[in-house]
N, C-alpha and C positions, 0 to 999 in steps of 0.2 A: 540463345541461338549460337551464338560465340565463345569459346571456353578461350580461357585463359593460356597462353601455349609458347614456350621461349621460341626465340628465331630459330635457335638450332637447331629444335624440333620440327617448327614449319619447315626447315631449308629440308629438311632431310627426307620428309614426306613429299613434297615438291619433285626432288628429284629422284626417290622413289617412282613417283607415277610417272615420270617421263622412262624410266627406263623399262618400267612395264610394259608402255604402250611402244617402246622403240623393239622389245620385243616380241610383245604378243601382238601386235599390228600389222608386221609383213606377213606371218603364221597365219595371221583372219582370212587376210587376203589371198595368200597363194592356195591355200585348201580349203577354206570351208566360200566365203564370200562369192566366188564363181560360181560355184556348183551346187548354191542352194537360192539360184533364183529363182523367181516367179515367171509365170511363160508373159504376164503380162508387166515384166519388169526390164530393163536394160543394165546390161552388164555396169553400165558407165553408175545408173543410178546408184547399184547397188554399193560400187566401191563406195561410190559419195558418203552411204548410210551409214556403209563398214565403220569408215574414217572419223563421222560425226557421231557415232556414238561409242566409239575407240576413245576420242575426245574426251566426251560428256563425263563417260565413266571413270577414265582414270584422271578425270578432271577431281571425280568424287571424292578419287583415292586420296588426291593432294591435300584435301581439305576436311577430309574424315578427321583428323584430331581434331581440328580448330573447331569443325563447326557440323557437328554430324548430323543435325536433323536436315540441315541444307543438304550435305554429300547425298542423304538419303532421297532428299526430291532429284535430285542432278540425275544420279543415279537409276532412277526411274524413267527420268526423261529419257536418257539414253538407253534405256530397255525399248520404250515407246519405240524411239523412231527406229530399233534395227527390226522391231516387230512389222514397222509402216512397210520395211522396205522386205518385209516376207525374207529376212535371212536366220538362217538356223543357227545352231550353239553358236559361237565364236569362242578361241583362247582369250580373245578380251576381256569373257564377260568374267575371268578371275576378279577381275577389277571389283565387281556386285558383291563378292562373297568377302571381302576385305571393308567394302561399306556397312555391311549389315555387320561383320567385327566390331568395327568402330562404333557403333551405333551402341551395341549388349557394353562396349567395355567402356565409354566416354561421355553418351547421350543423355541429356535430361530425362527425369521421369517417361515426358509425353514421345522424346525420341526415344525411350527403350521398347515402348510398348511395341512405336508404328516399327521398328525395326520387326519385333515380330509377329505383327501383323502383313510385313510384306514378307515373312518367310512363306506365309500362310497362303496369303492372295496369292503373291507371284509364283509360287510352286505351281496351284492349280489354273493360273493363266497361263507358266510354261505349259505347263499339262496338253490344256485344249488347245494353245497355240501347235506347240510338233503333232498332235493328231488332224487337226482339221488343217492347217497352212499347208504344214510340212508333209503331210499327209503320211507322218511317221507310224507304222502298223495300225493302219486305217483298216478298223474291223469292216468284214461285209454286213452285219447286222444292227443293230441299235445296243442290243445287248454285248458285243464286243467290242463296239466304240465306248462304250460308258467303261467295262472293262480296262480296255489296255488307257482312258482319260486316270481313271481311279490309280491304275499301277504306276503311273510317270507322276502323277500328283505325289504321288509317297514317295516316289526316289527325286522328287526334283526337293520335297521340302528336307527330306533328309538330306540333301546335297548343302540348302541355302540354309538350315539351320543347323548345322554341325559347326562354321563360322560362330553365327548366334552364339551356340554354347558357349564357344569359347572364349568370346568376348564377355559374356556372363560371369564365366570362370574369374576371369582376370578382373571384376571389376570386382567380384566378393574379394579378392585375393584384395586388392587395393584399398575396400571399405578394411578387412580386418588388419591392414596394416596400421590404416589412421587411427581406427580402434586402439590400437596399442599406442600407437605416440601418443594420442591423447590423455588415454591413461595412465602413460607415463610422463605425463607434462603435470598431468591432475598429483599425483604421487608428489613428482619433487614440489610444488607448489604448495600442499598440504606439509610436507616434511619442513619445506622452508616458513610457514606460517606458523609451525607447532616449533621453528626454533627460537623466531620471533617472538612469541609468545613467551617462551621461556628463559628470554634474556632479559624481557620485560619483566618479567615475576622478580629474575635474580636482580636486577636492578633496583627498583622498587623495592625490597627488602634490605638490602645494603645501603641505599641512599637512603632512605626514610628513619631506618635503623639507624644510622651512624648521625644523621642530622639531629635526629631525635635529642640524642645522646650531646652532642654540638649544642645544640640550645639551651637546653638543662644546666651544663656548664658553663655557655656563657652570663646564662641569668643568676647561676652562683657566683663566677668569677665578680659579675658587676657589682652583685652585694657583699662579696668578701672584702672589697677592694674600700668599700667605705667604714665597715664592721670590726673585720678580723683582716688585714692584710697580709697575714702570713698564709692564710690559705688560698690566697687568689692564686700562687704559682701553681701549686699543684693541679687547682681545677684546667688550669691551661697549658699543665702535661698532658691531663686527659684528652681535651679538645685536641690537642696535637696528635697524639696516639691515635684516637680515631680516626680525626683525618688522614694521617697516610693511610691506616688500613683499608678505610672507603677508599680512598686512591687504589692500593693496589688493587684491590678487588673490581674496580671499574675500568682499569687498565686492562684486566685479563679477560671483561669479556668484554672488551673493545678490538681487544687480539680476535677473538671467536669471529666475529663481526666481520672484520676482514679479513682473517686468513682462515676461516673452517675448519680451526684448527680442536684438537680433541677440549675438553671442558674442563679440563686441569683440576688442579687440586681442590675438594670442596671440603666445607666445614664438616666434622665427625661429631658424636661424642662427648669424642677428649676437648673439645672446643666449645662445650656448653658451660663450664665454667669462666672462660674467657668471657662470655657473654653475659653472664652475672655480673661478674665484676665490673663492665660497663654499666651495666643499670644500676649497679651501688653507685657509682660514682655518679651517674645520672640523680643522684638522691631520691631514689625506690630501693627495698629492701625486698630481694625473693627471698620467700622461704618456699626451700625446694624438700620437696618430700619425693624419696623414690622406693617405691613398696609394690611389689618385690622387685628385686634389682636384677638386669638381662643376667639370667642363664648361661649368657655364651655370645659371640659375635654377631650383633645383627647386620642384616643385611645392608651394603654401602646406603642404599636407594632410601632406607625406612631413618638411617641416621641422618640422612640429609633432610630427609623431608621433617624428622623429628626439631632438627637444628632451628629449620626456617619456621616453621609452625609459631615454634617458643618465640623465636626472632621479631615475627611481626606483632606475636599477644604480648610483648614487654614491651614495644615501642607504643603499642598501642596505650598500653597501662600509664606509660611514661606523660606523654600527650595527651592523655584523656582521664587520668586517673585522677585522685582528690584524696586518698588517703596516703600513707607513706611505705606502705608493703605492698606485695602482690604475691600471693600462695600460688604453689607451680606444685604439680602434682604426675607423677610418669608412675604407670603400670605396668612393669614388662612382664607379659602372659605367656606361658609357651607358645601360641599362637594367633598372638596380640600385643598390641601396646597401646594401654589409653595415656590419654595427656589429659590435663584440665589447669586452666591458667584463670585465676578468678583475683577479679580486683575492682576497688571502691570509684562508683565515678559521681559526678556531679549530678543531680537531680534532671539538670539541662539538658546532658549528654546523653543519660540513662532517657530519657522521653526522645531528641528530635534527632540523633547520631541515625541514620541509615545505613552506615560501612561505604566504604569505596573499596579501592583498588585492592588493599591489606587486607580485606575481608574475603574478596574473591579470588587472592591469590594463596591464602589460605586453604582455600577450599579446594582447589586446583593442585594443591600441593600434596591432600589427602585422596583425590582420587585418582591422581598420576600413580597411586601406587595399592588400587585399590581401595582406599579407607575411606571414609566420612568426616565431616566435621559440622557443629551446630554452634551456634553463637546465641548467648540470651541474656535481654537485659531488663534488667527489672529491681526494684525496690533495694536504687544507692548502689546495684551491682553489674557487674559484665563480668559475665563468664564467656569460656571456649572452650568446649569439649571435646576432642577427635579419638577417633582409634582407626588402628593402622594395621593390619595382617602382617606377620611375620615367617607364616607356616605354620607348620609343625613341630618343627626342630630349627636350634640354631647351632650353627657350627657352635662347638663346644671348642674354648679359649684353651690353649696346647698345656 
């Protein structure tokens, strides 16, 4: 029944309707209020009626935002009584056609309707009221009473529903506003979930990846240190080496994170032997076969997704694997690239491993860009097999 409405909105409709009624209220009364009495009425009465339903209605008006299906009984009442008191139009009654506004532009479901249901009803009680009270073109016959009742019905509801409309107007105009912010709140909301999402992925593959690599060395360095103590420094170059690079790399989308700032530089390529050379030292041996070898520049998005693919199935290999190699395998097609990353796992691994996180952001990394990826494990083995669209052509290298 109450809508929601700041003060300075109420104040300002408040004294809206005082100044309508300050000036459509002497206007009632010096022209129309007099000289549309009842022979069985008093002059005295009728100002009374003038006044209290001058009142009622532009009482409506005050409270037509806050609370319209109220302004719209108010409203009414104050039609009632300038009826009781047999007075004709009044400049007041603007106040009625500013109710039934509010009503089409701010009213509940059940106030939109009764709004135009009183276009409907009060048009054809205006109607019979100025024919029978006011005895406004009072036909002599039956047939021209029903007549000129029929013709004022239709201009009193085109009068009371032209308002209507346009409260209607304005309230589609307001639904299609919210319609957009909403969907533009749904937009940035999704945009911020799908960034999320993808700081998670680069995280997860550099943490996991560089840790990976981190353990492997420390669990050489502890056995070199008893064995071969000249090789324990180096293992704890590498540990060193890695760690800042996961440093830096966690640095820079910690920068993203707070400042929105562009996605800086990411692995290519030219950066996949960089990444060997980690998992050698991690004590895995890729043997990387590339047949046939890109054509031409691939596109940034296919290098990078290439990079992380390999990234997560060598850490994978790393922490899951059982033999001492892992075959890597890239296909640059004109219009493709397959990869396949295949390596020896424990009987255990191979049975009860279900994948987490590195699996499905794997797979997320292949269809960010279009492509597929399958994972299979069976008999001592785990493969990954993806392919990735590249077009048709690639820019061909200058």
């Amino acid at each position: 029944m109450i809508r929601p409405l700041s003060r300075t909105s109420l104040v300002l409709d408040i004294v809206g309707a005082f100044v309508l009624f300050a000036v459509a209220m002497p206007a009632s009364l010096a022209f129309y209020a007099p000289g549309s009495l009842s022979t069985n009425a008093s002059e005295a009465v009728a100002i009374a009626a003038a006044v209290v339903a001058g009142l009622l209605q532009c009482g409506a008006v005050a409270v037509g935002r806050l609370a319209p299906g109220i302004a719209l009984g108010v409203a009414w009442l104050g039609a009632i009584v300038q009826m009781t008191a047999a007075l004709g139009p009044l400049p007041i009654n603007i106040a009625i056609l500013a109710v039934l506004y509010a009503t089409a532009a701010w009213g509940g479901t059940r106030t939109f309707w009764a709004g135009l249901g009183s276009v409907i009803v009060g048009g054809v009680v205006a109607a019979t009221y100025l024919v029978f009270v006011n005895g406004l073109l009072a036909g002599v016959s039956v047939a021209s009473t029903i007549a000129n009742i029929v013709l004022f019905s239709i201009i009193s509801i085109l009068a009371l529903g032209a308002p209507w409309l346009g409260g209607f107007g304005w309230r589609m105009l307001l639904r299609s506003r919210a319609s957009r912010e909403a969907q533009a709140l749904a937009e940035v909301s999704a945009a911020e979930e799908q960034e999320r999402v993808r700081i998670a992925r680069d995280m997860h593959d550099i943490v996991a990846h560089s840790l990976a690599v981190i353990i492997a060395q420390s669990d050489g360095a502890r056995y070199a240190a008893a064995t071969a103590p000249e090789v324990a420094p180096e293992a704890l170059g590498t540990i060193s080496q890695t760690a800042r690079a996961a440093l830096s790399d966690v640095r820079m989308l910690l920068t993203q994170l707070r400042h929105r700032q562009g996605d800086g530089p990411q692995p290519t390529l030219a950066d996949l032997e960089q990444l060997f050379a980690q998992v050698r030292q991690a004590g895995l041996e890729p043997r990387v076969t590339v047949d046939p070898v890109p054509p031409g520049e691939p596109p940034g998005a296919i290098q990078l997704a290439v990079y992380r693919i390999l990234q997560e199935a060598l850490t994978n290999a790393i922490r899951h694997g059982a033999g001492e190699t892992v075959d890597v395998r890239l296909a640059w097609l004109p219009d493709r690239v397959e990869l396949e990353v295949r390596n020896d796992v424990a009987a255990e691994v191979a049975a009860g491993a279900a994948g987490g996180h590195g699996l499905v952001g794997m797979r997320e990394r292949a269809q960010l860009v279009g492509g597929s990826l399958t994972t299979e494990r069976g008999e001592g083995e785990f493969v990954v097999r993806g392919m990735l669209p590249i077009g048709a052509s690639m820019e061909t290298i200058g």
